[in-house]
Steps between C-alpha positions, in 0.01 A plus 500: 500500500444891454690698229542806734580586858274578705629866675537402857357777737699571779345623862598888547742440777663223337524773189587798714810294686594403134479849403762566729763253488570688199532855582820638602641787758449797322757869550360861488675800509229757501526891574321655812422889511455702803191675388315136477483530129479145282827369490639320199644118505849534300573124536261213551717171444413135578850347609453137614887426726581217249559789283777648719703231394616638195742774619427616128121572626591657823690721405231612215231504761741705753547757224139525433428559829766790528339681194181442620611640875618789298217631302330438803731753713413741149172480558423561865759784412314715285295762661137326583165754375431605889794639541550720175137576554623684845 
């Protein structure tokens, strides 16, 4: 009998649909400026829905997504370079 496993290699599919039975839905607040410009991601959160059964961590996440929906109202806000260039 052998000391050591032997690594077992997996076909790409069957590693790919692995892969993903382990991501989760994922929330972005991001900005988006009229003049086209790069906009910024203020919140990039993985939230699977077994988390939303801690009220506890909904009403973090709900509070994270009002400060992020803020800063992102600052931002597209502020004058954008074309326009004080006019």
């Amino acid at each position: 009998m052998a000391d050591h496993a032997t690594p077992i290699k997996l076909n790409p599919a069957v590693a790919h649909a692995t892969e993903r039975s382990y991501t989760m839905p994922r929330m972005l607040v991001t900005t988006e400026l009229p003049d086209g410009s790069r906009s910024q991601v203020l919140l990039d959160e993985r939230v699977a829905t077994s988390d939303l059964a801690s009220s506890h961590f909904a009403a973090q996440l709900v509070e994270r997504i009002g400060w992020a929906l803020a800063d992102a109202e600052s931002v597209e806000a502020r004058p954008t370079r074309a326009a004080t260039a006019m």
